[in-house]
PAZAPA-4460 file (N, C-alpha, C; in steps of 0.05 Angstrom, whole numbers, plus 32768, in hexadecimal, padded with zeros to 4 digits):
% residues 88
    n_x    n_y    n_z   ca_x   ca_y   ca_z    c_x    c_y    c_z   seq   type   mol
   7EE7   80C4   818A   7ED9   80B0   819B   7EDB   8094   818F     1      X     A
   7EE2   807A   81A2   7EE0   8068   8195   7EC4   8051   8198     2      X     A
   7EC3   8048   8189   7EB0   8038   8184   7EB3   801E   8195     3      X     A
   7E9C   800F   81AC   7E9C   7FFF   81B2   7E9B   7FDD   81A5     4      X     A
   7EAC   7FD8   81B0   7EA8   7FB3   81A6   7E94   7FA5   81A6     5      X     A
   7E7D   7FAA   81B4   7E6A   7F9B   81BD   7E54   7FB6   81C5     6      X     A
   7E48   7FB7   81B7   7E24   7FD3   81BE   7E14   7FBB   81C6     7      X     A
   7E05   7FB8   81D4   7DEB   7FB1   81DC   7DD9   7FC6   81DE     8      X     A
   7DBD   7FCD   81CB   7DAC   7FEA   81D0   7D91   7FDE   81CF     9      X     A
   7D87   7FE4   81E8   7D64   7FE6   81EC   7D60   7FC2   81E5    10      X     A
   7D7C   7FB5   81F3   7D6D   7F91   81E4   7D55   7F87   81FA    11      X     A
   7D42   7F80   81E6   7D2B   7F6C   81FD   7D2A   7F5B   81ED    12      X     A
   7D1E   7F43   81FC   7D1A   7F2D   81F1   7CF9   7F19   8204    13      X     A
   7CF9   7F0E   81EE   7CDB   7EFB   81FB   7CDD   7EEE   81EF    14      X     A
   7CCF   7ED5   81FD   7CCE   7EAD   81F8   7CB6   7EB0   8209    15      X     A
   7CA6   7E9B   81FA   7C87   7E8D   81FF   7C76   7EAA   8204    16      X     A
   7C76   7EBA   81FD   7C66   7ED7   8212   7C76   7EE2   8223    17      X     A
   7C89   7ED5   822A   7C94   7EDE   8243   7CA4   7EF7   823A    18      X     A
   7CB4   7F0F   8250   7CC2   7F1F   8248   7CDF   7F12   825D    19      X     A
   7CF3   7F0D   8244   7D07   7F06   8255   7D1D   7F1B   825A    20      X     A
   7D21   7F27   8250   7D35   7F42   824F   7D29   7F56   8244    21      X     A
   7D2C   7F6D   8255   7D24   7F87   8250   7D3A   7F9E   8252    22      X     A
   7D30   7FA6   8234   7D3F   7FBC   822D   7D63   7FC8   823D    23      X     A
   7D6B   7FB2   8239   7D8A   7FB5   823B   7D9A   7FC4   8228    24      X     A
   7DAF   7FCC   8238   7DBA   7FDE   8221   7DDC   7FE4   8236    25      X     A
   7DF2   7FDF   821F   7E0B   7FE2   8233   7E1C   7FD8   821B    26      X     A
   7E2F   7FEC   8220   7E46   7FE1   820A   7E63   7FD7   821D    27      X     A
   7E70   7FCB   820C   7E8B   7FC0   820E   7EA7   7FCB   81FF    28      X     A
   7EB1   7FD3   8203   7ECE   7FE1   8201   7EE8   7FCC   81F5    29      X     A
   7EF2   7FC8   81E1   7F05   7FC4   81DC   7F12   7FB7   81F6    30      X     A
   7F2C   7FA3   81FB   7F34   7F98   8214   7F2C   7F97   822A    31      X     A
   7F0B   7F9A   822D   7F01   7F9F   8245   7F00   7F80   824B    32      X     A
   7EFA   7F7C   826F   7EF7   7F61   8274   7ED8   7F65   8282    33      X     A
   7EC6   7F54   8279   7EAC   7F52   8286   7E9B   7F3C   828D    34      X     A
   7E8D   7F3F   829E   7E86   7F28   82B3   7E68   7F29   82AC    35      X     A
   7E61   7F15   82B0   7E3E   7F1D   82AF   7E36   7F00   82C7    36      X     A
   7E32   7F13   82DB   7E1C   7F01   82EF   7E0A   7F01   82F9    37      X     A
   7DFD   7EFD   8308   7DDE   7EFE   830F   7DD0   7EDF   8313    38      X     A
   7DB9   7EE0   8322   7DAB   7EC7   8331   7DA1   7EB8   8316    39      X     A
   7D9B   7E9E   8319   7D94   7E93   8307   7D7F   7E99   82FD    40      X     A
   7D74   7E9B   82E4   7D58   7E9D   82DD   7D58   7EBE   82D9    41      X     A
   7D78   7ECB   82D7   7D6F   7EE5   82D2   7D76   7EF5   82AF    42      X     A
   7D7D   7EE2   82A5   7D7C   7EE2   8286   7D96   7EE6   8284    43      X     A
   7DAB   7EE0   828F   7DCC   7EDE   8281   7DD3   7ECB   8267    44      X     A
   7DC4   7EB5   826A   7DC6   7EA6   824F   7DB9   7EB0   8234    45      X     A
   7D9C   7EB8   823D   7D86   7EC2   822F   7D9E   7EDE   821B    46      X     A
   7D9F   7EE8   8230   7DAC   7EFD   8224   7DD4   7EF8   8218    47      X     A
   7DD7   7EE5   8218   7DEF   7EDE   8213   7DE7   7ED4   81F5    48      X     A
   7DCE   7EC2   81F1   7DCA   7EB2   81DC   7DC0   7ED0   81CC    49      X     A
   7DB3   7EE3   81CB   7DAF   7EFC   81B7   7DC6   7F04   81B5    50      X     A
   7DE4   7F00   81C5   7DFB   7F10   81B9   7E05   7F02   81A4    51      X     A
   7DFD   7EDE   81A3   7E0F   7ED6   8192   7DFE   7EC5   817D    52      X     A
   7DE3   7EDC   817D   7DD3   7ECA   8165   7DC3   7EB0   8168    53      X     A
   7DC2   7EAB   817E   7DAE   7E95   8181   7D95   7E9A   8187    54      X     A
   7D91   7EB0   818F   7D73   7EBE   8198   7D7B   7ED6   8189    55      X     A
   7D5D   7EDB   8174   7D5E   7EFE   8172   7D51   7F0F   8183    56      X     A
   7D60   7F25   8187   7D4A   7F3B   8196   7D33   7F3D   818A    57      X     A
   7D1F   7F3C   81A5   7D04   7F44   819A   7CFF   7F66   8194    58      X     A
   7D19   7F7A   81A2   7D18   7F94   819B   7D32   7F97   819E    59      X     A
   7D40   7FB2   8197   7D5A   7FB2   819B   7D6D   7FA6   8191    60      X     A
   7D8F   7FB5   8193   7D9E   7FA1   8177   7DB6   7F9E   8193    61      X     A
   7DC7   7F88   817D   7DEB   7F83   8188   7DF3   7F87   8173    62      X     A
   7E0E   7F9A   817C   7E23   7FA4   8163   7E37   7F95   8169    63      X     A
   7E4F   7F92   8159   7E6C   7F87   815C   7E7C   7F9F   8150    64      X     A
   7E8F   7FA8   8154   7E99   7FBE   8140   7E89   7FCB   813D    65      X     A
   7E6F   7FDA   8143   7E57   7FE8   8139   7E40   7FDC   811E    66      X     A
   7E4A   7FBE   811C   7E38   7FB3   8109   7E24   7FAB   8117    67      X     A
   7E08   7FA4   8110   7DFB   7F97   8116   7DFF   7F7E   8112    68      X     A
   7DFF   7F6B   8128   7DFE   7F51   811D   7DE4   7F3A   8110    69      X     A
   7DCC   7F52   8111   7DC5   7F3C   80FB   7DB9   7F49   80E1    70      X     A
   7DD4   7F58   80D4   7DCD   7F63   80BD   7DEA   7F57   80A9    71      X     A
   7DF5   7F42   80BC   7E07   7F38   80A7   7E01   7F1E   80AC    72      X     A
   7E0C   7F10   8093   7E15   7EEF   8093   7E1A   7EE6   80B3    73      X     A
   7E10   7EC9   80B0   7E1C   7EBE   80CA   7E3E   7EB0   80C9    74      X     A
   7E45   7EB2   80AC   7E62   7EA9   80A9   7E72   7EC5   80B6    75      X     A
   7E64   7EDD   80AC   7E76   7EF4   80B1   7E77   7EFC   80D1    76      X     A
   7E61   7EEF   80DC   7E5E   7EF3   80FB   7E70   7EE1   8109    77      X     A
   7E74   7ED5   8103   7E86   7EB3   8104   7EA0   7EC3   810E    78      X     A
   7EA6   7ED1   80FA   7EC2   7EDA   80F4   7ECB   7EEE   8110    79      X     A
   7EB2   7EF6   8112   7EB7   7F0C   8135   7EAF   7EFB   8155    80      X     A
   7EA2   7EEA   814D   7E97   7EDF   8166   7E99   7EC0   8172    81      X     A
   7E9E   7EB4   8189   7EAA   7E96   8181   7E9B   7E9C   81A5    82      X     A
   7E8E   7E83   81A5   7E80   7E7C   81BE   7E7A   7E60   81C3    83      X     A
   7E80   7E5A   81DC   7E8D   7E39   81E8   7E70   7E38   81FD    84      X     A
   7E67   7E2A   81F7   7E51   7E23   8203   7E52   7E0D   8228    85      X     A
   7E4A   7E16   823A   7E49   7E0D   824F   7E3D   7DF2   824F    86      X     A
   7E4A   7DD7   8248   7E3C   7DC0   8254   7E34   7DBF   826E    87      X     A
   7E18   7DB5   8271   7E0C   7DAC   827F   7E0B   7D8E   8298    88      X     A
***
């Protein structure tokens, strides 16, 4: 069996009290291509910024290779992850 590129398990997250993502969970495959859409205000960023370390989960992890990413260096995360930010 191979190991996915990308685990998302049981992620939630909250800002001010609020609950912004609940308990997500979905992995990504090696050469897969994936889309993420949905209405505004339905946490695609929210949950984009916990993949790449700018928000931690308030429960639940993201793997890369099966690592957790926040059980290593942010140099070593560097090394797997590269994200271009949408001007406004």
């Amino acid at each position: 069996m191979s190991q996915s590129l990308v685990s998302i398990e049981g992620l939630s997250w909250h800002c001010d009290g609020r609950q912004i993502l609940d308990n997500i969970s979905f992995q990504i495959e090696e050469g897969a291509f994936v889309g993420l859409i949905g209405p505004t205000g339905a946490g695609k960023s929210s949950l984009m910024r916990c993949c790449y370390r700018m928000n931690r989960p308030s429960t639940g992890s993201v793997s890369i290779h099966g690592r957790d990413i926040w059980q290593h260096s942010l140099k070593d995360n560097a090394r797997q992850v590269a994200v271009i930010l949408q001007e406004h």
